[in-house]
TILUMSE-222468 format. One record per residue (C-alpha): x, y, z. Coordinates in steps of 0.5 Angstrom, whole numbers, padded with zeros to 4 digits, always signed. Layout:
<nodes>
XYZ
...
</nodes>
This chain:
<nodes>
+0159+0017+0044
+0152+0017+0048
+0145+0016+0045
+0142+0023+0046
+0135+0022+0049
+0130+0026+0046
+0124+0029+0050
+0117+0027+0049
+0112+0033+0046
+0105+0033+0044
+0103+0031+0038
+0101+0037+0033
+0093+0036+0033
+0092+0036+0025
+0099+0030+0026
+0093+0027+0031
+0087+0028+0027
+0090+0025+0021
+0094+0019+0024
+0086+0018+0027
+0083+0018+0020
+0088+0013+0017
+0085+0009+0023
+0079+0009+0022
+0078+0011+0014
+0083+0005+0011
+0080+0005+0004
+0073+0007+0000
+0069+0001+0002
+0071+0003+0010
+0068+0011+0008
+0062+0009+0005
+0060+0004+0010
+0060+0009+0016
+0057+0015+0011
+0051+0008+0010
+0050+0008+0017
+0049+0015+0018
+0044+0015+0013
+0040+0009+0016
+0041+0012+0023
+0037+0018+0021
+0032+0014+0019
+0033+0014+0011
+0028+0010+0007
+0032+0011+0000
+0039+0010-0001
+0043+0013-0007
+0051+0012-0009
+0056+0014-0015
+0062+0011-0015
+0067+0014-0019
+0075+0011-0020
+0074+0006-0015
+0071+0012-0011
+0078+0014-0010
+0076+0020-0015
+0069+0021-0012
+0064+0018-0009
+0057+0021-0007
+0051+0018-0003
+0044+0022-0002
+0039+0020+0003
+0032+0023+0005
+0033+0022+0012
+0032+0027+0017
+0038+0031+0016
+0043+0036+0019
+0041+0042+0023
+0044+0049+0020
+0047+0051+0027
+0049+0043+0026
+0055+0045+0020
+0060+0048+0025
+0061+0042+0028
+0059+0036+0025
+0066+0035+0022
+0070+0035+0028
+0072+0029+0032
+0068+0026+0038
+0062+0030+0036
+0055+0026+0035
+0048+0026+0036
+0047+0019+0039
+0051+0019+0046
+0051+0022+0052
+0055+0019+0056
+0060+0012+0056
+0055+0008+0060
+0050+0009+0055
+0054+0004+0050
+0052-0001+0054
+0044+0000+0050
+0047+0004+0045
+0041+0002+0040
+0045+0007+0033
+0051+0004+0028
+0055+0010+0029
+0057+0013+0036
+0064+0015+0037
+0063+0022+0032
+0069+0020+0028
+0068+0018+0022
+0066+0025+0018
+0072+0029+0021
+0076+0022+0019
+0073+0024+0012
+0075+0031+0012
+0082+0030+0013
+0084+0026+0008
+0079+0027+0003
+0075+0034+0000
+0069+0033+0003
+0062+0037+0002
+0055+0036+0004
+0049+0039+0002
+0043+0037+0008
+0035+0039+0009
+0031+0038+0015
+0023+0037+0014
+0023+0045+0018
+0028+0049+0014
+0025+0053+0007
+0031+0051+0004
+0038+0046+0003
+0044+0048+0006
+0052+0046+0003
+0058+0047+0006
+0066+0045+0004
+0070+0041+0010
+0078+0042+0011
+0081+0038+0017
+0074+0038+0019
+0073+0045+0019
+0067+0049+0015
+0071+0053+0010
+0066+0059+0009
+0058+0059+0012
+0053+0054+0010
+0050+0057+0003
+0043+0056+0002
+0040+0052-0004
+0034+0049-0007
+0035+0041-0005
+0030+0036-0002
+0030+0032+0005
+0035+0029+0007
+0043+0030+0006
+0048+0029+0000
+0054+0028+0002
+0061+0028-0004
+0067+0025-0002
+0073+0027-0008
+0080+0025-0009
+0080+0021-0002
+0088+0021+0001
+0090+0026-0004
+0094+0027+0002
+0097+0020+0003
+0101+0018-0002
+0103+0012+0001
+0096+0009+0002
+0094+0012-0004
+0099+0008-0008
+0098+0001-0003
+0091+0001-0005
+0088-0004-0011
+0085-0003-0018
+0079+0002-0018
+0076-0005-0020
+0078-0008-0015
+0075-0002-0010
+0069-0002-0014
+0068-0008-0013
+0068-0008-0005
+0064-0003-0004
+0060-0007-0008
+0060-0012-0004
+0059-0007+0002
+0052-0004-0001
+0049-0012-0003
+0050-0014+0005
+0047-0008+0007
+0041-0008+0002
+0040-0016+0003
+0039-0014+0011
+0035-0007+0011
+0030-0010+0005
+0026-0004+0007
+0029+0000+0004
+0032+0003-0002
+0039+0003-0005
+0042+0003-0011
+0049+0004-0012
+0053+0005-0020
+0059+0008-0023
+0059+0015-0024
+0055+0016-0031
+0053+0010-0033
+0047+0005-0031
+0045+0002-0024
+0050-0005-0022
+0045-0006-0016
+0037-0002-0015
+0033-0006-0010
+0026-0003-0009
+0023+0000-0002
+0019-0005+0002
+0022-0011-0001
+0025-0017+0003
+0031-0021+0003
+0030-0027-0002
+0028-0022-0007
+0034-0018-0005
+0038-0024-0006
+0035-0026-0012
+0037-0020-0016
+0043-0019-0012
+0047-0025-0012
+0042-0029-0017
+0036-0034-0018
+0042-0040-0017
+0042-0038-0009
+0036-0036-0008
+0032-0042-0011
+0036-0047-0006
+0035-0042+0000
+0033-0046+0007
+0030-0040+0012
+0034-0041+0018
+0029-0038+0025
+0032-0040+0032
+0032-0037+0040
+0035-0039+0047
+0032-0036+0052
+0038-0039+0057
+0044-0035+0052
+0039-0030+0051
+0039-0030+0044
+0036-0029+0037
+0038-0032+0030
+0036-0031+0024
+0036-0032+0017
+0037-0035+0010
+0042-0041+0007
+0043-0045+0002
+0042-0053+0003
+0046-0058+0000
+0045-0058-0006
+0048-0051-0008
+0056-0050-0008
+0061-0045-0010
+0068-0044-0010
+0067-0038-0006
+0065-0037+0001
+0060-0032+0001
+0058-0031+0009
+0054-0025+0012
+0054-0023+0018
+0049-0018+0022
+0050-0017+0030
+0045-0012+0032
+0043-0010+0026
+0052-0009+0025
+0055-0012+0019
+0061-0016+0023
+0066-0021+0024
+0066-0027+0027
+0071-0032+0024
+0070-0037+0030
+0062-0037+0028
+0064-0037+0021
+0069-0043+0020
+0064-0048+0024
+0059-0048+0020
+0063-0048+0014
+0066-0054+0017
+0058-0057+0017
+0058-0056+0011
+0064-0060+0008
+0061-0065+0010
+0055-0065+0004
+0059-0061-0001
+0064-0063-0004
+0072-0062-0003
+0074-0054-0004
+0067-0052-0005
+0062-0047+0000
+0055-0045+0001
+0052-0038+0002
+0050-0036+0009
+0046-0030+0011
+0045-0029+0018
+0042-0023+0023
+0044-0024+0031
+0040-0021+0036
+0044-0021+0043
+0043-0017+0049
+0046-0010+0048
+0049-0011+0055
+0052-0017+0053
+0056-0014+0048
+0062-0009+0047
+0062-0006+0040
+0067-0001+0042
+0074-0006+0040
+0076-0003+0033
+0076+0003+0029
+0072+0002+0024
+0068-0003+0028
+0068-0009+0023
+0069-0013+0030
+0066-0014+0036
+0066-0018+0042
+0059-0021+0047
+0059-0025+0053
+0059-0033+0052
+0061-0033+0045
+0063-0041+0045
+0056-0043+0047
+0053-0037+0043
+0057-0041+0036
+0056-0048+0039
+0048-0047+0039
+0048-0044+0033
+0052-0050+0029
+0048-0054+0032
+0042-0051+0029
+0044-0051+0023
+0046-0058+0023
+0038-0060+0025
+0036-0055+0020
+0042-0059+0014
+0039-0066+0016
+0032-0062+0015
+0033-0060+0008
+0036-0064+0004
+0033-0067-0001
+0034-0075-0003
+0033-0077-0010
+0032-0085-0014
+0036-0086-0020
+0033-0092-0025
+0037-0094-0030
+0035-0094-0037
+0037-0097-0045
+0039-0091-0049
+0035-0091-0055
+0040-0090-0062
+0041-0085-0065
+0040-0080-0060
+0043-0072-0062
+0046-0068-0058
+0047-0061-0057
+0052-0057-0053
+0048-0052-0049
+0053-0046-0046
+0056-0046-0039
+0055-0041-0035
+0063-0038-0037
+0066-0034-0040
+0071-0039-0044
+0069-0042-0050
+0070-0049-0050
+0071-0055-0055
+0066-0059-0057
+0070-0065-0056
+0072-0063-0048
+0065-0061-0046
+0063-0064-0040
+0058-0069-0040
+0053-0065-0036
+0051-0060-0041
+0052-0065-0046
+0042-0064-0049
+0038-0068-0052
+0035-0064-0058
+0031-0069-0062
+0024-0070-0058
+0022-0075-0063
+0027-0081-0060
+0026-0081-0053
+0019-0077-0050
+0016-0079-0043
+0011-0084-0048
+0017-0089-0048
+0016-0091-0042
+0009-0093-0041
+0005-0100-0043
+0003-0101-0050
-0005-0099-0050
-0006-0101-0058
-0003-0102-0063
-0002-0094-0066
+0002-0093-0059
+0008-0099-0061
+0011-0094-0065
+0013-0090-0059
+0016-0095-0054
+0021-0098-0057
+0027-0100-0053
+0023-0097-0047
+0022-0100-0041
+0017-0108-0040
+0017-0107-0047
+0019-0110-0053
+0019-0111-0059
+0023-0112-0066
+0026-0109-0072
+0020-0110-0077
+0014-0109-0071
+0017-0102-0070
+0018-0100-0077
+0010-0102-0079
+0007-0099-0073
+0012-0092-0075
+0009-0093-0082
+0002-0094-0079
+0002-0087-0075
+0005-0082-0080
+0000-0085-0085
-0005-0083-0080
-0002-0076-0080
-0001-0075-0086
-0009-0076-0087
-0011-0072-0082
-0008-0067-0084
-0010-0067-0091
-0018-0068-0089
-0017-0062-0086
-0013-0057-0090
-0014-0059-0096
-0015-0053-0100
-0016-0052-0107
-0013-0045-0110
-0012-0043-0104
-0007-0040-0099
-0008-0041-0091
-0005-0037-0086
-0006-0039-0079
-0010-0033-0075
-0003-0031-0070
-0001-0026-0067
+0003-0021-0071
-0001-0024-0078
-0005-0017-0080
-0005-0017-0087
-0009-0018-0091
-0009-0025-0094
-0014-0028-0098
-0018-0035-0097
-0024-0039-0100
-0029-0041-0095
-0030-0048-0094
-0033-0052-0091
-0031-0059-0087
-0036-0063-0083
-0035-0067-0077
-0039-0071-0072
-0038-0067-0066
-0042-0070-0059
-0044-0065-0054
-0042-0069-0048
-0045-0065-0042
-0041-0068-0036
-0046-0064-0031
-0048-0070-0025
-0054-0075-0025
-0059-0071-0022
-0065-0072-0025
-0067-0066-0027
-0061-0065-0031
-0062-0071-0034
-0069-0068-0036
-0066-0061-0039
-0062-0065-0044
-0067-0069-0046
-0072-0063-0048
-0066-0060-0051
-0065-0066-0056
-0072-0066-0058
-0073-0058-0058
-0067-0058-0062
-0064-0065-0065
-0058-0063-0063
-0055-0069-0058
-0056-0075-0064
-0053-0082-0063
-0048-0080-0068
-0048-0074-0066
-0049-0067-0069
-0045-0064-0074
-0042-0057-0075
-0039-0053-0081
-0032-0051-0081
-0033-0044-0084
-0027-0039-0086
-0026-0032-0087
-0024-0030-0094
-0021-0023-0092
-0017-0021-0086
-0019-0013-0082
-0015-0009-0079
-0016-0007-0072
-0016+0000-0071
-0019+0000-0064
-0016+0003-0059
-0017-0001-0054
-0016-0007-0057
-0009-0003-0059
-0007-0001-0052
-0009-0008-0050
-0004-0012-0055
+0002-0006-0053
+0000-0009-0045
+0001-0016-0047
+0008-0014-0050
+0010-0010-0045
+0009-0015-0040
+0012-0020-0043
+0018-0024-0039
+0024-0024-0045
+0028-0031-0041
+0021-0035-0041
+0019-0033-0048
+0026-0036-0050
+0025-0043-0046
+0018-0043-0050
+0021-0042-0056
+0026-0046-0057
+0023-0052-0052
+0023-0059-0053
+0017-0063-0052
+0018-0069-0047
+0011-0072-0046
+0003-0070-0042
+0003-0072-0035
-0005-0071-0035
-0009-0066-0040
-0007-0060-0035
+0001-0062-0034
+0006-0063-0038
+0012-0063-0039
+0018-0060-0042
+0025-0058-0043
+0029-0053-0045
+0037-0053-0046
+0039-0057-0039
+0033-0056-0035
+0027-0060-0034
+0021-0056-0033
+0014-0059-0031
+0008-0053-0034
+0002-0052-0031
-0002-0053-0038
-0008-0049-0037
-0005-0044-0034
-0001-0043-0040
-0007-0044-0044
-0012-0039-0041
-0006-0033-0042
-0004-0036-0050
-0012-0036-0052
-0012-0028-0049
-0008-0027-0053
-0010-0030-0059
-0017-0028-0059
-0013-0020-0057
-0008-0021-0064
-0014-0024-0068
-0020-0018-0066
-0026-0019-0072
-0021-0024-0076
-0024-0031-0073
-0026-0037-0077
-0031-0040-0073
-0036-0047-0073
-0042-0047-0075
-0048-0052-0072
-0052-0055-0076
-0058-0054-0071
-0057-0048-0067
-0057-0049-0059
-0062-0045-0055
-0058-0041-0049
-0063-0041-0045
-0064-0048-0045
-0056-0049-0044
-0056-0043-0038
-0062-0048-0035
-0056-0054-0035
-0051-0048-0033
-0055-0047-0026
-0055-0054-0024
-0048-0054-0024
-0044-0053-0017
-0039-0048-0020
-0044-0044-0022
-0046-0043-0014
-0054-0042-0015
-0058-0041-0009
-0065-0040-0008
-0064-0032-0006
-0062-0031-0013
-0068-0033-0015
-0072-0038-0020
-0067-0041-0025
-0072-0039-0029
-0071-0033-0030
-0064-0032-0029
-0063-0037-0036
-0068-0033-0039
-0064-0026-0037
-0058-0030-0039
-0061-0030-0046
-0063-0023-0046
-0056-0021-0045
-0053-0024-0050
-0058-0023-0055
-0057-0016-0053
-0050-0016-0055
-0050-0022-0061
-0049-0016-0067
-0042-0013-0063
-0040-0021-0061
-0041-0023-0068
-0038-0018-0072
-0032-0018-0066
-0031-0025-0064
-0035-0029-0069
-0039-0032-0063
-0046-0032-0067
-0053-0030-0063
-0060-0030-0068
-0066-0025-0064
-0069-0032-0062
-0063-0034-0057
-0059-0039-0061
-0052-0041-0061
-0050-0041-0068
-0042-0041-0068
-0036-0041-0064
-0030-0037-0065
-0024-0041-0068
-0018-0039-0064
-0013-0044-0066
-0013-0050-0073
-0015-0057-0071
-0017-0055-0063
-0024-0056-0060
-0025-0054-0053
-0028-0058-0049
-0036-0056-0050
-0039-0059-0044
-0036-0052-0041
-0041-0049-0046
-0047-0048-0041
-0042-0045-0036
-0039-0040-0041
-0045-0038-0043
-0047-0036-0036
-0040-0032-0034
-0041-0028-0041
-0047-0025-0038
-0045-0024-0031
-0038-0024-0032
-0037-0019-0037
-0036-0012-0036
-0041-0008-0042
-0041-0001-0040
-0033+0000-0042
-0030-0002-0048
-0023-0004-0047
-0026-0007-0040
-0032-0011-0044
-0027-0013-0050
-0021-0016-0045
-0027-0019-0039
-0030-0021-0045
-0023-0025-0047
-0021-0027-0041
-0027-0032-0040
-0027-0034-0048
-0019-0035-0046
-0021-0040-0040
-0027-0044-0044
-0022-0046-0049
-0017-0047-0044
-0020-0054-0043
-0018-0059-0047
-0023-0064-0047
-0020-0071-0044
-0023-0075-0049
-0023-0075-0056
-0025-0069-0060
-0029-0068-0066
-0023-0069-0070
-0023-0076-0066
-0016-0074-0063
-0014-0075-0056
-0012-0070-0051
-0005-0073-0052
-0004-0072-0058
-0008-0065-0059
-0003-0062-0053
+0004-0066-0057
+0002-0063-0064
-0003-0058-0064
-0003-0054-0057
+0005-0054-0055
+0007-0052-0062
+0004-0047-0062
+0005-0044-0056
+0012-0045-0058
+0011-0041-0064
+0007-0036-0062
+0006-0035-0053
+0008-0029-0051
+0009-0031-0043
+0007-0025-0037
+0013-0023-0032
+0008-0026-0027
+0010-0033-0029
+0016-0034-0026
+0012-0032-0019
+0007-0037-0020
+0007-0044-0021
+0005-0044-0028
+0012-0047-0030
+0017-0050-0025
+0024-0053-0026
+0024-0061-0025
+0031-0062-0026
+0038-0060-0030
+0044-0063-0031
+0049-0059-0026
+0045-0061-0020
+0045-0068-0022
+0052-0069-0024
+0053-0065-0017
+0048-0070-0013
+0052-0076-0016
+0058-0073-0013
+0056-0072-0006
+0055-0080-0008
</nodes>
């Protein structure tokens, strides 16, 4: 029987249309990326998207771009109408992501699909309904903002088999998530946000961000403190490439490769798997990096008419293209990475370990930890002192088994005896008090607790380290006779104790406290509250370390915020000390002026009478400062007390000159809630210089900052959220990255 030849027919339009549709719209993810290039095409500097049920469901993007004319509706949802080409040439300087005028009317075939859209000259909003890319009514007028809303519902409500081909909602979720993350990284300048219907936001970057912040908050600080900018141009292939990478020093099992070529979100295995194959050579086996680059051809020299849904395109000279980046990048690796010297060292006894939690969501055994997260806890048995040579004798008992040290059981053992001794009468001679209960003055200790006054004297030398000018030399000199308070032995002072602790009402002082808190970074207040001292690098360094992380922090950048705050939490409750012979401000001002740091010149005037304004202002204020802050000022122009901010801490009293002159002329007097934080700024930053030598409790600055400053900040700091911007603590080293450099080994 023969085979009946069956006619060609034309296909019915609504047949065409939908089977174009399933080209173009292949999942939500596809829908979702053409409707974000239309909103950046019409020049959107925010960006909004809901997600529900994977976007199967709904999902719905709303830009304050330009807008859709109303006399627009009628057509904007058929095919093959669009704003942005006039001719096929003009593909060959096509300068705008969508071009072909499918996308939306792909949508409207196998979606519901409705739009709400304002332009800057219309008085009012429009909403329209879709169906097979036809407007089911008139354009609706209503009250919206600039910009278009666009809602897509039940996508392939029409096409049970895509519908049923298609993943989980979790799964779809989480590549429109991928999608919206590229798109944010690559256009930092404007705003996107993307959540799932009724809940929270999963990804919100700020407008006029930039991409290593947007990395940062988007794939995590794990990526974006290894990124190495990536910055190259051939004139010869006529092309520009930049970007971010990670260097050899970061791996995961996940290639995570972002491509933009002209501002396109694309495509190029051949470019993908060269550089990953540079990297194989520094990660390890089955590990990748992170590689984010944007690609600027000739418009000329590409074609972006090849797929659909223009994930691919093709460009002239491709090889020569991939094989002069690769070898940028090879440069760029050989550049960046970074060598590092391990010394060995003797393990000292009994040395406790914790377990600090991988970053997992599994629960693992003590026993089956791996040793790169295994931490020391107790500080006591190996700091950065260990390490050093023996000085004196009161230093042996913290370099036992260290390195060109050594000494035996009995050795070790008296000078341990000694030290804790010597602690413990140290801390008797300051604190010992008769019926009395001591609370330290911190932050959130407001009641009122009672105290007895005492009075514990202690030579303290006012060492002025002001030069050796002669006529600095004469000042101090008058100053000892006028005053005798510069002796051989030095002058004494008086520890003085309040009896009663006052609440502060102040609303100023209020708000000021709520501003600290408010400010206050939650992740640094726990690496503060739970870090384990490892040693003083210097009076302004020290060093740290919280779980498996090394940290080096800036000493008195920490100091000057921590003594802020303890001058704003103990306002009117400061024990103070007392000088047997009150030191006159003018004469202290007059050192001052001959500091360099001051920046005296002669067009300010005799020095004269600048010290003696400087006495007048202070004398003016001396009631407020001494009611307030315990900083006593007589009618004669006599320092008489400082303020106590923290127990067993005096600061560096050679700064007194220069504090003196900044209380005058840094501090805002006409506002109160100005004066009292200027005012504790400077007092905050005069303590925060911790004396290189010893005190007037004949301490050194080693010992201050191990046992008086870091416990302390410890207990009761409560760090800003512009330390993680500044250096005031930076990561040294952690145990993963240096389990991964001896892997590469």
């Amino acid at each position: 029987m023969a085979t009946e030849i069956k006619p060609i027919k034309r296909l019915q339009q609504d047949v065409v249309n939908r089977i174009a549709a399933g080209e173009v719209i292949q999942r939500p993810m596809n829908a979702l990326k053409e409707l974000i290039e239309n909103s950046l095409d019409a020049k959107s500097t925010n960006i909004q998207i809901t997600v529900k049920n994977g976007g199967l469901k709904f999902f719905q993007i709303q830009d304050n771009g330009t807008g859709i004319r109303k006399e627009d509706f009628e057509i904007v949802c058929e095919r093959f109408t669009t704003s942005k080409l006039t001719e096929f040439e003009d593909l060959q300087k096509i300068a705008t992501f969508g071009f072909r005028g499918e996308a939306l009317a792909s949508i409207s075939h196998v979606a519901h699909l409705s739009i709400i859209s304002k332009t800057k000259h219309d008085i009012c909003a429009y909403q329209a309904e879709f169906n097979d890319g036809k407007l089911k009514m008139p354009p609706r007028p209503m009250a919206g903002n600039q910009g278009t809303i666009i809602t897509v519902e039940d996508l392939f409500y029409n096409m049970t088999v895509r519908r049923q081909a298609l993943r989980s909602p979790a799964e779809e979720y989480q590549k429109i998530s991928e999608i919206v993350s590229k798109y944010a990284i690559h256009n930092a300048s404007i705003g996107f946000a993307l959540k799932k219907y009724g809940e929270n936001n999963d990804i919100r970057t700020s407008q006029n961000s930039n991409c290593t912040e947007n990395i940062r908050l988007i794939y995590g600080n794990c990526i974006a403190r290894e990124l190495v900018e990536f910055d190259f141009e051939n004139r010869d292939l006529d092309f520009k490439v930049k970007g971010y990478m990670t260097n050899v020093n970061y791996s995961h099992k996940k290639y995570q490769f972002i491509l933009f070529i002209n501002n396109r979100l694309v495509d190029c295995q051949g470019l993908k798997k060269c550089i990953d194959a540079i990297y194989q050579t520094y990660l390890p086996k089955n590990n990748h990096p992170f590689v984010y680059l944007s690609l600027e051809l000739n418009p000329r020299n590409i074609d972006v008419n090849v797929h659909p849904t223009k994930h691919e395109v093709h460009f002239l000279n491709e090889s020569e293209i991939v094989e002069s980046i690769t070898t940028a990048i090879e440069q760029k690796l050989l550049g960046s990475n970074n060598a590092r010297i391990f010394y060995t060292q003797s393990k000292l006894p009994n040395v406790h370990f914790e377990t600090a939690k991988p970053k997992t969501n599994q629960t693992l055994n003590t026993s089956e930890v791996e040793p790169k997260y295994l931490v020391r806890t107790d500080s006591s048995l190996q700091k950065l002192d260990k390490f050093f040579e023996v000085k004196s004798k009161k230093d042996k008992c913290t370099t036992k088994n260290t390195l060109n040290v050594s000494l035996t059981e009995e050795q070790y053992q008296e000078c341990h005896k000694e030290f804790v001794k010597d602690h413990e009468h140290f801390n008797n001679k300051l604190f010992k008090i008769t019926d009395s209960h001591t609370t330290p003055l911190v932050p959130g200790n407001v009641e009122d607790v009672p105290k007895k006054s005492i009075i514990v004297e202690n030579d303290l030398k006012l060492d002025h380290k002001m030069g050796n000018s002669p006529k600095s030399k004469r000042k101090n000199k008058d100053l000892s006779k006028s005053e005798e308070t510069v002796t051989s032995g030095g002058p004494s002072i008086h520890l003085i104790k309040r009896t009663t602790r006052v609440e502060t009402k102040l609303a100023s002082v209020l708000t000021l406290r709520k501003d600290v808190e408010n400010n206050c970074h939650r992740t640094l207040r726990e690496t503060f509250a739970q870090h384990v001292f490892v040693g003083a690098i210097n009076p302004k360094q020290a060093l740290i370390q919280y779980n498996i992380q090394l940290l080096m922090c800036n000493t008195m950048e920490i100091l000057q915020e921590f003594f802020y705050q303890l001058i704003l939490y103990n306002f009117q409750n400061f024990d103070c000390y007392r000088f047997a012979k009150p030191l006159s401000i003018k004469e202290l001002a007059l050192i001052g002026l001959d500091l360099p740091d001051t920046g005296w010149t002669e067009d300010d005037g005799p020095k004269e009478e600048l010290a003696t304004r400087v006495s007048e202002i202070l004398i003016g204020k001396g009631a407020m400062l001494n009611e307030y802050f315990s900083l006593d000022i007589d009618k004669d122009g006599n320092l008489r007390t400082i303020p106590i901010l923290l127990e067993n801490y005096i600061p560096d009293l050679s700064g007194l000159p220069l504090f003196l002159i900044r209380l005058a002329t840094e501090v805002d007097w006409e506002t109160e809630k100005e004066c009292f934080h200027t005012f504790s700024q400077e007092t905050a930053i005069f303590y925060a210089n911790v004396p290189e030598e010893d005190n007037a409790f004949k301490k050194s600055w080693r010992w201050v900052t191990e046992y008086v400053l870091y416990p302390a900040i410890k207990t009761y700091f409560l760090p800003p959220k512009d330390f993680s911007d500044t250096a005031a603590i930076l990561e040294i080293a952690n145990l993963p990255n240096l389990y991964k450099v001896f892997e590469r080994c």
